[in-house]
C-alpha positions in Angstrom: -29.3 -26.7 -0.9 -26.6 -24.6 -2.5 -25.1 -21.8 -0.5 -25.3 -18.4 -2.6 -21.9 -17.5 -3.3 -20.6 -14.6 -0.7 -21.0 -10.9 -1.5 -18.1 -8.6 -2.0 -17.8 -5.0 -1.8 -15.4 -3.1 -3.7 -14.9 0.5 -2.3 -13.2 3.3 -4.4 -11.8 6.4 -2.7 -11.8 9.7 -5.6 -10.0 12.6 -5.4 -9.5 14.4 -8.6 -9.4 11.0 -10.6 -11.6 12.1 -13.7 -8.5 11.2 -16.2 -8.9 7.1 -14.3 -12.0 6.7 -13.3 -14.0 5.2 -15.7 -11.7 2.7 -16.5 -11.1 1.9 -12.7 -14.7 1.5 -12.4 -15.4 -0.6 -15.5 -12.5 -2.9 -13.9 -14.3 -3.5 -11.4 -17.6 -3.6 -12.8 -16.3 -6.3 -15.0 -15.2 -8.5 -12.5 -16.0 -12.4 -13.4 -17.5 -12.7 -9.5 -21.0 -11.8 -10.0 -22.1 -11.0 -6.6 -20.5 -7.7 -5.9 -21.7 -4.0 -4.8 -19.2 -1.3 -6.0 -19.1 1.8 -3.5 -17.4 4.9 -4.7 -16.4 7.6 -2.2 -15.9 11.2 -3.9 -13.9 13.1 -1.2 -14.7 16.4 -2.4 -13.3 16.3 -6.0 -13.1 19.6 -7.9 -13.0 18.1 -10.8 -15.8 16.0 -13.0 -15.0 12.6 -11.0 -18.1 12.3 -9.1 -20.6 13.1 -12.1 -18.4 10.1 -13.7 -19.3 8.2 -11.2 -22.8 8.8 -11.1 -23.3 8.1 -14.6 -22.6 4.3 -13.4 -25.1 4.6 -10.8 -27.4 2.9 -13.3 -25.0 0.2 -13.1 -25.4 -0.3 -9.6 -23.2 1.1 -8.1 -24.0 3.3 -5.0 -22.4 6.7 -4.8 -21.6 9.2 -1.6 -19.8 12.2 -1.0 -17.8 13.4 2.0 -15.9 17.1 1.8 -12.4 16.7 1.5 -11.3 14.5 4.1 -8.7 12.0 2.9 -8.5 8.3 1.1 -8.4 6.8 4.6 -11.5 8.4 6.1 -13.6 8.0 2.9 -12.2 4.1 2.8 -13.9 4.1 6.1 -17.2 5.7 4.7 -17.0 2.7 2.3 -16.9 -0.1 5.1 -19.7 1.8 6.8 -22.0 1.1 4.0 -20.4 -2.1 2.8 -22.4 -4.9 3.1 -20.0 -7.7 1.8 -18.2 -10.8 3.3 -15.3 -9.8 1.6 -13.9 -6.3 1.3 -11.5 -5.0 -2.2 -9.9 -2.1 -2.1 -9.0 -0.1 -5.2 -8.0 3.2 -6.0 -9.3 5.3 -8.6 -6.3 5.2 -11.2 -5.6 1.2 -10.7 -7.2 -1.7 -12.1 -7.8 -5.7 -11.8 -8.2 -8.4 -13.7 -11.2 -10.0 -14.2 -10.5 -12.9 -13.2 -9.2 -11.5 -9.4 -11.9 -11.3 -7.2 -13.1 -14.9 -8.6 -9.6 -16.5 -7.7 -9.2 -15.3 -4.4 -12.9 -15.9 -2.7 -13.0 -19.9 -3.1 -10.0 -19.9 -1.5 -10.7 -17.7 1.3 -14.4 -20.0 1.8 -11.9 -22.7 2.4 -9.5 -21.1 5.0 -11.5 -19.2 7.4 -9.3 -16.7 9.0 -6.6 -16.0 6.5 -6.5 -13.4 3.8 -5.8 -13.1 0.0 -3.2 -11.8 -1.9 -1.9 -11.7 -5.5 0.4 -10.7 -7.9 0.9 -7.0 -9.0 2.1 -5.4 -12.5 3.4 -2.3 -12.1 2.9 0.1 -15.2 4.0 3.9 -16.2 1.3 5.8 -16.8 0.8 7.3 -20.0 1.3 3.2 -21.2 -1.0 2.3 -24.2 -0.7 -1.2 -23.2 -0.1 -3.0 -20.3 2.9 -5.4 -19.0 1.8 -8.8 -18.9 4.4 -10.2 -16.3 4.4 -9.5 -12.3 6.8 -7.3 -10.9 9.9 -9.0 -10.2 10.9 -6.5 -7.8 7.8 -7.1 -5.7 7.4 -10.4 -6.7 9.7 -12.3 -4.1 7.8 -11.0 -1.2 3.8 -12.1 -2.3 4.0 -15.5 -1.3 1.7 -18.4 0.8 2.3 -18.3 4.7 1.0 -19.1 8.0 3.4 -17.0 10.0 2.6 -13.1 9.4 4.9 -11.8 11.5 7.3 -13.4 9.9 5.8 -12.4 5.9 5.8 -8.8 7.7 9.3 -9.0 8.4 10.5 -10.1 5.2 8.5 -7.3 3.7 9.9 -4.6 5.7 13.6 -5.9 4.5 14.5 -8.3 7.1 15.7 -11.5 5.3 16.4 -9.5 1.7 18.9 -6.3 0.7 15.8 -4.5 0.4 12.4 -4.5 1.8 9.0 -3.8 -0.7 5.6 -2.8 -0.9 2.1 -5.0 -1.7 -0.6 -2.4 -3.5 -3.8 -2.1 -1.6 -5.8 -3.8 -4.4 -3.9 -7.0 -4.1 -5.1 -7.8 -1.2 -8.8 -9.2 -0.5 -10.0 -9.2 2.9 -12.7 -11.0 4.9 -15.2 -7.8 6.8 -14.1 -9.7 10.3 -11.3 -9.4 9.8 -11.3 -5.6 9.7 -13.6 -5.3 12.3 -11.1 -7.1 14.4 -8.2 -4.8 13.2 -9.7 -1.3 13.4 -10.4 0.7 10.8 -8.5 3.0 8.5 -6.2 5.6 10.7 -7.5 8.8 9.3 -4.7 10.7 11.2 -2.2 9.6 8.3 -1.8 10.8 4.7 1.1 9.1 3.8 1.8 5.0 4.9 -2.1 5.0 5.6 -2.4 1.6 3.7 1.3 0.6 4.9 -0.3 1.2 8.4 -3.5 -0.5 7.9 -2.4 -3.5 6.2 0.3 -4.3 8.8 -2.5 -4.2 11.5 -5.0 -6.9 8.5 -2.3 -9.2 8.2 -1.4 -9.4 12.3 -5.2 -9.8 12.7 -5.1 -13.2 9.7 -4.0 -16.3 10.2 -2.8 -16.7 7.4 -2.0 -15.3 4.1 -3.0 -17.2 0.6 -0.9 -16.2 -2.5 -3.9 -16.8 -5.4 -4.2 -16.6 -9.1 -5.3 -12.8 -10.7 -3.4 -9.5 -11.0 -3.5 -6.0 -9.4 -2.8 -3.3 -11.9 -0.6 -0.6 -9.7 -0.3 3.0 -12.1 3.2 4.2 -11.5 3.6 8.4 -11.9 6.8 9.3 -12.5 8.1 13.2 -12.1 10.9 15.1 -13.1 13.8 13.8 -11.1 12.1 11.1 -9.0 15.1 10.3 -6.7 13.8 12.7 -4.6 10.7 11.4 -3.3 7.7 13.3 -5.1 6.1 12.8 -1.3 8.7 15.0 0.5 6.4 18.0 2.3 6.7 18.3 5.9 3.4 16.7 6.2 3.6 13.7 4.0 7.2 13.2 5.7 5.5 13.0 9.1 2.7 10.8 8.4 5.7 8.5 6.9 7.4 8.7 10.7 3.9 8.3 12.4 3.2 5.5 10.4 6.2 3.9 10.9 6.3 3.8 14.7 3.0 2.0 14.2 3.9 -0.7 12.5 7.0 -0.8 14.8 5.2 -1.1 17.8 2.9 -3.6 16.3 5.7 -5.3 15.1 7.4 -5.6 18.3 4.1 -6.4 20.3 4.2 -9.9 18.7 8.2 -10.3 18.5 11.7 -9.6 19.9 13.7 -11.6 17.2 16.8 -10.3 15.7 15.3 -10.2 12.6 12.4 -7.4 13.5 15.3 -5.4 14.9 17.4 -5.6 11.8 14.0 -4.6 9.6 13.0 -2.0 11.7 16.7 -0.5 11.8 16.5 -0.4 8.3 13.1 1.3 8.2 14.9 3.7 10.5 17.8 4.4 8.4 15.7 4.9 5.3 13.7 7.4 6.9 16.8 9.3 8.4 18.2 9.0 4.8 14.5 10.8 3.3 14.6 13.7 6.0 18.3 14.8 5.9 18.5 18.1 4.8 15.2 18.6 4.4 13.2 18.5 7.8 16.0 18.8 10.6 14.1 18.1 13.3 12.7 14.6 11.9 15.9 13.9 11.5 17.2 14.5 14.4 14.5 12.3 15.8 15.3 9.3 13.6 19.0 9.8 14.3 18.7 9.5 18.0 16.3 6.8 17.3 19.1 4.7 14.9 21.7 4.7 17.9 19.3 2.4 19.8 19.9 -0.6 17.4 23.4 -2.6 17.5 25.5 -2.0 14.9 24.4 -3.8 11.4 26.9 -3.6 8.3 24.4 -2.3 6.3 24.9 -0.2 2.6 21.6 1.5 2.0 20.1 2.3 -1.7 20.4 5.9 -2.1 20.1 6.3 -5.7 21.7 5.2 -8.8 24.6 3.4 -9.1 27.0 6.5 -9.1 25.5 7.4 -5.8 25.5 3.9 -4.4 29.1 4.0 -5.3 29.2 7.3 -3.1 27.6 6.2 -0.6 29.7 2.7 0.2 32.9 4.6 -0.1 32.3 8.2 1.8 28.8 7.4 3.4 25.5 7.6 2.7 25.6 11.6 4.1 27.5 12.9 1.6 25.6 11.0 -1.1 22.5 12.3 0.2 24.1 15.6 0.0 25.0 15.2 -3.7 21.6 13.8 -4.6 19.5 16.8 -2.6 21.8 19.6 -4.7 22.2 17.9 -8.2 17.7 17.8 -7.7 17.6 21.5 -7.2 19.8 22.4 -10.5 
């Protein structure tokens, strides 16, 4: 008798996504794995998102509103009414390709415990046409491995010059998994996925690199080397986040390594808040003189500020970047 292949439930948080949506949704709706339920969340839009999305409900695909109460907390709306093995996560203004859910869930049938991840293309938005090659930036750190603490590590910048990030959508995730690591933190607005993902991959036992591509949309603003995240709020959740995955981080291990990464977290954070939010960076600075020394020349900007930075300090080209964004 032949086992039905496993459902999977793709949840979509919206917010204001009308531009994106119906070419999110038709990403996902065209997905090559045929046994799927696609749950959109509208979290209060004031926009025309959630009449897009009910237009599709003849498609399938089940629609609820919350009032405005976050991505993480309507994320959790969507586990509550998932009913899948397997959970994708996608944001209203990314995409898959077709072929990604149907590369990753074999593979997960065969390696109970672990979870799935794949390659991501980065692209500007605004681009008629999509990049066909991964990331190389982000490449290097999507990879095969049984030790997460240690893929977790090299993530957060312990092994490279610099540390990365793995879009949401990458990732594919059995439902146990997530009932074994908690769900969403709703407390966060910023890091929320950085959060949650560090607490997925402690709970796997293993992570599988598979075939198919996450489409991550990349908005750029007027002088972007100041973070366009950089409220008081959205700087906090960054911090709140961060000792999170710090503590989770160092529940599992005391290695040199985690220090070194989680200095560097540290430092880049203390680098964000300086000048703008004095107390959080106070914080961060009494936090950094915990860690042993490390030579370390962090990124600040371009290569004129790098320059700066490795010959007066990183304060002064911090100091240089915060003015010249304000002219």
């Amino acid at each position: 008798m032949l086992t039905p292949d496993p459902l999977v439930s793709i949840i979509i948080p919206v917010y204001n996504a009308e531009k994106y949506l119906a070419e999110t949704i038709a990403s996902a709706l065209e997905q090559s794995w045929l046994n799927k339920e696609l749950i959109i969340i509208d979290d209060g839009s004031t926009d025309h998102s959630l009449m897009i999305a009910k237009k599709h409900e003849s498609d399938g695909v089940k629609v609820f509103s919350q009032q405005n109460k976050g991505a993480s907390a309507a994320r959790n709306l969507g586990l509550h009414h998932a009913k899948g093995k397997y959970i994708q996560f996608l944001d209203a203004d990314d995409l898959l390709s077709p072929d990604k859910i149907s590369e990753q869930v074999p593979l997960l049938e065969k390696n109970a415990g672990k979870i799935a991840v794949c390659s991501m293309i980065k692209f500007k938005n605004g681009t008629s046409q999509l990049p066909v090659k991964p990331s190389m930036r982000d490449e290097p750190f999507i990879y095969s491995t049984d030790d997460v603490v240690d893929f977790l590590i090299d993530l957060y910048g312990g092994y490279k010059r610099r540390g990365s990030m793995i879009g949401i959508h990458s990732w594919l995730v059995p439902a146990t998994i997530i009932s074994k690591s908690g769900l969403w933190n709703e407390n966060l607005t910023v890091d929320d996925d950085g959060e949650f993902f560090c607490r997925v991959v402690l709970s796997s036992s293993g992570i599988i690199k598979t075939g198919g591509l996450c489409y991550y949309r990349v908005f750029y603003t007027h002088k972007q080397n100041l973070s366009a995240r950089s409220d008081r709020d959205s700087l906090q959740s960054m911090v709140d986040s961060f000792h999170l995955k710090k503590k989770y981080i160092l529940d599992r291990t005391d290695a040199a390594v985690a220090h070194y990464a989680l200095y560097k977290q540290t430092l880049n954070l203390a680098i964000k808040t300086y000048l703008i939010y004095p107390e959080l960076y106070r914080l961060l600075s009494k936090e950094l003189k915990t860690y042993p020394f490390y030579n370390y020349q962090p990124i600040i900007g371009g290569r004129f500020l790098n320059i700066i930075a490795k010959l007066f300090g990183w304060r002064i080209a911090r100091f240089l970047q915060y003015h010249y964004s304000k002219v």
